[in-house]
Steps between C-alpha positions, in 0.01 A plus 500: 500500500260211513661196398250250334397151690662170348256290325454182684568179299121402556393864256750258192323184573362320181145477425388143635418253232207297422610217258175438268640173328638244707489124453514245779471134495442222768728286680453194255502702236856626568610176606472366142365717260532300160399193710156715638427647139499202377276319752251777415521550165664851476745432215483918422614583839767221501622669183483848612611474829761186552712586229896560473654810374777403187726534803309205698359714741159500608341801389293556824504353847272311742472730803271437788327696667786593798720552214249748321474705789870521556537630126226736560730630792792541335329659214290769707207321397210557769201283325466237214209394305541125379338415152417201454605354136289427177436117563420252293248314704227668721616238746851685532348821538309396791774366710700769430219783656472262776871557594499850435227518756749338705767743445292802544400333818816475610655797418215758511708812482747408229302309264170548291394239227294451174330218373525345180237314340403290191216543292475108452372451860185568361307852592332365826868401655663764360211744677524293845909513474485932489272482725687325746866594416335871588368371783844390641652865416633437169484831335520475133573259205777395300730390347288417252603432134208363253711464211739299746216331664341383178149698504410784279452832658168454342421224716186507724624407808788684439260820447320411808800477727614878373109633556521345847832666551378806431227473726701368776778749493710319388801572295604271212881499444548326121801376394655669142780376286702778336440413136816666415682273811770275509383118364530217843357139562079557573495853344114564370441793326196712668335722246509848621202576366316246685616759815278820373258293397453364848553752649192700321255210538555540888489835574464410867796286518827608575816340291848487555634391225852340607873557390410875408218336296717425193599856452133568385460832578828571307373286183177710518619839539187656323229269610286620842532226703265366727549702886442090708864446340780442716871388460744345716864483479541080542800388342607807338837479467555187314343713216498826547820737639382757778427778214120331520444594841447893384416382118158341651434732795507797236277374253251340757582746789660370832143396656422227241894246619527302741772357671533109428826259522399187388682309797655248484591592148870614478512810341879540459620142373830735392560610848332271719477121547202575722194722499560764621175777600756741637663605170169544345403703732788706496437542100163652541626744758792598273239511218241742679459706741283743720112446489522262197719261667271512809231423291647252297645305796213475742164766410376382227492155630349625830250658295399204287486216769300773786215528247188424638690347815540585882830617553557206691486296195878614350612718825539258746 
């Protein structure tokens, strides 16, 4: 009688992750954050990000980079993208590609970055600044958030910078408020259909539309939405329970998610007094699994960001 082979524990190992929504701020910044915001005139991001829980905690932490990594480790994490954040001033924006140029430099086989820009530059800076931010292997942009930002998604330059991204190849991650979600200190609401509309004017230009886009697809059921949508998974469960993982993959199919934390965020105040990527993780292999979870976690990402690229590019 033949007696079957044991499996070896490397046939059970979990699908590497790419984290698609990652935020990561320099040393000053961490070493006073009010104090920083203030000097630069980001009272949204003071509000959204240095707040206190009712129970005094913070509700995310300051990591650097070193610590970022090590969370990645623990969490089976193999590559993060850092987005930068919707900024107030173009100035902001700037300094922030410049160290995420840095950190990809750095860290070349853990880290990829987008840029975030600001329509307010003017259209020549705003041009030179995706040039160059492409240039120095930034490979897509976002955060960005015009009803945060203060520039309607009507706005030239704003137009402009999501033409040039689709000419470039380069994904736009947007940020979207839940407009059923829970009310907290800086929340804008983001009209979701701003999202299709934008999404049809720039055919050419792929979205991801983050924190599962506001449920959109959900909210839409019957409308044909446009095929440059995507959705990732940032922050999901401070509003959703892990039921939405297979709600949204079967009404948009599993190819459409992406895998996003929203690091530093802590997404399990209940359980947690820090963030913790690991749990998360955890919840979207409990919530899927097979090809969808494969997909969800790292090929559809892959996908996206090797557009039009060397393999080089995202592979390192």
């Amino acid at each position: 009688m033949r007696v079957a082979r044991p499996r070896r524990s490397r046939d059970f190992a979990p699908v590497p992750v790419i984290d698609s929504h990652v935020h990561l701020y320099a040393p000053e910044t961490n070493l006073d954050p009010a104090g920083w915001a203030a000097a630069r005139g980001e009272a949204h991001w003071a509000k959204l990000a240095t707040r206190r829980r009712k129970d005094c905690r913070p509700v995310q932490g300051f990591p650097g980079a070193d610590e970022l990594l090590r969370a990645m480790d623990a969490a089976g994490i193999e590559r993060a993208v850092l987005l930068g954040w919707y900024w107030q001033r173009p100035e902001t924006c700037m300094e922030q590609n410049r160290f995420f140029a840095e950190c990809i430099r750095a860290h070349p086989r853990r880290l990829a970055a987008f840029a975030t820009l600001h329509p307010a530059a003017g259209l020549a800076a705003v041009r030179a600044e995706a040039g160059r931010v492409r240039d120095e292997g930034l490979i897509g942009l976002g955060e960005l958030s015009p009803h945060s930002q203060g520039y309607a998604i009507d706005d030239p330059v704003f137009r402009e910078i999501l033409a040039l991204a689709g000419e470039m190849n380069l994904p736009v991650n947007l940020h979207v408020t839940d407009p059923d979600g829970r009310a907290y200190p800086g929340r804008v609401a983001t009209p979701l259909a701003d999202f299709t509309q934008l999404a049809s004017a720039f055919p050419r230009t792929t979205f991801i539309l983050a924190h599962w886009g506001g449920l959109l697809p959900l909210r839409l059921p019957d409308e044909e939405l446009p095929p440059n949508l995507f959705y990732d998974t940032a922050a999901s469960p401070l509003e959703h329970t892990a039921a939405v993982w297979k709600e949204m993959t079967d009404a948009v199919g599993p190819d459409k998610v992406v895998f996003g934390s929203d690091f530093p965020l802590n997404l399990y105040p209940k359980l947690d007094a820090e963030p913790n990527l690991a749990r998360f993780a955890a919840e979207a292999r409990g919530a899927l699994g097979g090809a969808a979870l494969a997909a969800v976690l790292r090929g559809n990402l892959e996908c996206l960001l090797g557009k039009g690229r060397p393999p080089s590019v995202f592979h390192a």
